[in-house]
C-alpha positions, 0 to 999 in steps of 0.5 A, spaced: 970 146 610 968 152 615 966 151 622 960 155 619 959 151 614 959 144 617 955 145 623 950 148 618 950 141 614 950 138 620 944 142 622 941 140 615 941 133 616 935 133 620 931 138 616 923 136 613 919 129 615 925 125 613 930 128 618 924 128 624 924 120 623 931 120 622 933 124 629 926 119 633 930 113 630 936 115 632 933 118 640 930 110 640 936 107 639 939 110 644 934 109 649 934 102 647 942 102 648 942 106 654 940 101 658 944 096 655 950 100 656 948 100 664 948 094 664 954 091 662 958 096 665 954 094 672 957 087 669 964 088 668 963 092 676 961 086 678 966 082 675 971 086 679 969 087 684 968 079 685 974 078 682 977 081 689 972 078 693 974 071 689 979 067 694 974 068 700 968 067 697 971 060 694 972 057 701 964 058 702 962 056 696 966 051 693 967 043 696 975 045 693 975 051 697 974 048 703 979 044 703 984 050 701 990 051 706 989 058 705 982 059 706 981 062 712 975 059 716 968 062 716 967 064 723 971 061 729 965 063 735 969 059 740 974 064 741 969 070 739 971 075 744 965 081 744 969 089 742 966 093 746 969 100 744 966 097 737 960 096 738 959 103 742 962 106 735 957 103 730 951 105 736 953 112 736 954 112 728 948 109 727 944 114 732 947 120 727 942 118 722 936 114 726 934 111 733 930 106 732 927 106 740 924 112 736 923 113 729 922 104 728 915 106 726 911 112 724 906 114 729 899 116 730 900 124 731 905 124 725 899 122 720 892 123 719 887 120 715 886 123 708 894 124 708 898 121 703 904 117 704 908 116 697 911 110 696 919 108 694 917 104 688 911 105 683 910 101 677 910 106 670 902 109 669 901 108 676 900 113 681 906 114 686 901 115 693 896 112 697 892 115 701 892 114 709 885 110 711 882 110 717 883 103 718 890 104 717 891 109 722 887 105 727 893 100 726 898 105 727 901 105 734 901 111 738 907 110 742 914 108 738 914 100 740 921 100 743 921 107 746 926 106 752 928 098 750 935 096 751 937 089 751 944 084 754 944 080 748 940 080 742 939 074 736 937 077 729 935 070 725 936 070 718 932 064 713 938 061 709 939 053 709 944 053 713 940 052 719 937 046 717 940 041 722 944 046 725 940 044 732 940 052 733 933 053 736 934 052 744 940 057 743 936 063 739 931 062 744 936 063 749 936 071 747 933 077 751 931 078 745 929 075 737 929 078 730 927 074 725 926 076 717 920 076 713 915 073 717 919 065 717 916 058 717 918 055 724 912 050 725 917 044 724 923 048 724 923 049 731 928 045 733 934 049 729 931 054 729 927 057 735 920 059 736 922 066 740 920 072 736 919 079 739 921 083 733 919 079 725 919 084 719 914 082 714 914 084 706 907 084 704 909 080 698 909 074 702 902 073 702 903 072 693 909 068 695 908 064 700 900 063 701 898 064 693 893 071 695 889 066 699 886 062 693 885 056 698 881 058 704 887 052 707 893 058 706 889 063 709 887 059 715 895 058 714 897 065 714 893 067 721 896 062 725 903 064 722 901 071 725 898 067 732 906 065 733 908 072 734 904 071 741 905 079 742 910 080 739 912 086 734 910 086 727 914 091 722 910 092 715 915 096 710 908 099 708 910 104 703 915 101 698 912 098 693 904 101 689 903 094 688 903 091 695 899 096 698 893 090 698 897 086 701 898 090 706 890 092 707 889 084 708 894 083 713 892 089 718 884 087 716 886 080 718 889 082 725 883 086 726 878 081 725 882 074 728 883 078 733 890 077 733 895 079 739 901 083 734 904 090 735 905 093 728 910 097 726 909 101 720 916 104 718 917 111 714 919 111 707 924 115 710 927 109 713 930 105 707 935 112 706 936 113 713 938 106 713 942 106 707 945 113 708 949 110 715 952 103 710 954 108 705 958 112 710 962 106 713 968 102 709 963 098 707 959 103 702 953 097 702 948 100 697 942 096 697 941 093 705 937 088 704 932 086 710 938 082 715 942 088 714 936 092 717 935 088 723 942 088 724 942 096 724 937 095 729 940 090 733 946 094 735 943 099 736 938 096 741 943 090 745 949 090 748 951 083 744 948 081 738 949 074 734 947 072 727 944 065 725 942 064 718 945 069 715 950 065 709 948 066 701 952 059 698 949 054 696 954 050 698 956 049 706 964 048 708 964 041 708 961 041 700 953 040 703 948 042 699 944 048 702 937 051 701 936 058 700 931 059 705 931 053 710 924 052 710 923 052 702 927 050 696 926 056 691 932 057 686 938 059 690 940 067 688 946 071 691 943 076 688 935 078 690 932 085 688 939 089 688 941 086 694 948 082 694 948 078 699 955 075 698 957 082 699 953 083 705 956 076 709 962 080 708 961 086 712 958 081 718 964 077 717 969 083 717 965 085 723 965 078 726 972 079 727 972 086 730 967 084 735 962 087 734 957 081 732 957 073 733 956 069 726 954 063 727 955 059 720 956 051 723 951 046 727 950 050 735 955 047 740 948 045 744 945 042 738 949 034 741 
């Protein structure tokens, strides 16, 4: 057969009614395979990659791993020595892409009421902006937060069970200066976890996670005193990065009015999560997806001379075979990976940046805890 021949038989298959049906058949059956393609491949990625990552991770994860002779120990903070040539290096990298003393937040002369702010994240059939309101652009500072600020040493605290019983508190309080991830529970906590927060990032999905979109008045009053906590402190809103947390957003900023609540907001740009991504990515590390922990360390190196982490360990097993919680102050299921973020990787990159220098890890009980 000619090559004329069969590229006009092939042609003829899909020829009249029967031949339209036959091509939209075969159209949704590659977009329903498609994704499943992607996703096995992304699996067999993983599993690779995991493969490589096997021998470290089983010493954090896995009672038996912890008392392998070739495991390596976690973190050793008491022979940390800081790297100052380290530090300077990822500072002056990390300002190629942002400077957090200027571009944390967006700022009244950037926008106005009327514009409209896309988000990075929006649900099919729904729109993709929301229009800047009055009241938004009220709570909008006019001066970046932490222009001209620079710190001796700084905490950037995470959430994992590792805390619990850590008797960390009275040493992260002892910081210039505290970051804390997702508006935290300490009420009870403090004790191992510290009451100090000068900078709290909080995801506008919180309020349906944690406080039930106020169906109770009690979450309500709940929520307010969380906020209360911040006593002046910075509260950094990622406004713009999901359509469907814009009301939380709302309800948080009209709660802060309306209590009178004594909080600096911080509204990022979406421009923030491809600056933040942009640097990772051009480091040996290639992290795809910060999560917020990474960020707050981002900022932190940028903004302290010393930086040391707490809570930030994605295992649910401790290097004694202890069960850890996933968050300290809550028993959802334990997940190493969370809305794209792998969080195994990322302990990783701050172990491997333990090691430089560049970052103190804190992963066992505090030596002030007694």
């Amino acid at each position: 057969m000619s090559a004329k021949m069969a590229c006009n038989g092939t042609r003829g298959i899909f020829r009249g009614s029967v031949g339209r049906k036959r091509m939209g058949f075969l159209v949704l059956m590659f977009l329903g395979l498609f994704p499943m393609v992607v996703f096995v491949v992304q699996q067999q990625w993983t599993l690779v990659r995991d493969k490589a990552l096997l021998k470290t991770l089983e010493c954090y994860r896995l009672q038996s791993g912890a008392k392998n002779n070739n495991c390596s120990a976690l973190t050793d903070t008491k022979s940390w020595k800081r790297n100052e040539t380290v530090i300077k290096d990822m500072q002056e990298k990390v300002k190629r892409f942002f400077d957090p003393t200027g571009n944390i937040s967006l700022l009244k002369y950037q926008v106005k009421p009327g514009d409209r702010m896309w988000f990075l994240q929006s649900r099919i059939f729904s729109h993709s902006s929301v229009t800047v309101s009055q009241s938004f652009h009220n709570m909008l500072p006019s001066r970046p937060p932490l222009e001209n600020k620079h710190f001796r040493k700084c905490a950037v605290v995470g959430n994992s069970g590792i805390l619990l019983h850590s008797g960390c508190g009275r040493e992260i309080d002892t910081h210039d200066f505290v970051f804390r991830c997702n508006l935290p529970e300490l009420e009870g906590y403090e004790k191992d976890v510290g009451t100090k927060s000068n900078f709290t990032t909080m995801n506008p999905s919180v309020i349906l996670t944690y406080y039930k979109d106020f169906v109770e008045p009690k979450l309500k009053e709940r929520f307010i005193n969380r906020l209360r906590r911040l006593e002046g402190g910075i509260l950094f809103i990622p406004a713009f990065v999901a359509t469907w947390e814009n009301e939380h957003v709302q309800w948080t900023n009209d709660i802060i009015v309306e209590h009178n609540i004594n909080v600096r907001t911080a509204y990022p740009s979406p421009d923030m999560e491809k600056w933040i991504t942009g640097y990772w990515k051009s480091t040996e590390y290639r992290v795809a997806r910060p999560s917020s922990g990474l960020w707050m360390y981002t900022f932190a190196v940028s903004l302290c001379d010393e930086v040391h982490l707490y809570g930030m360990y994605p295992f649910d097993i401790d290097r004694y075979g202890r069960n850890v919680n996933y968050h300290y102050y809550d028993p959802r299921p334990f997940a190493t990976t969370h809305f794209g973020h792998d969080m195994p990787i990322e302990f990783q990159v701050f172990k491997s940046l333990h090691q430089k220098g560049a970052l103190r890890l804190q992963t066992d009980k505090c030596q002030s805890s007694g």
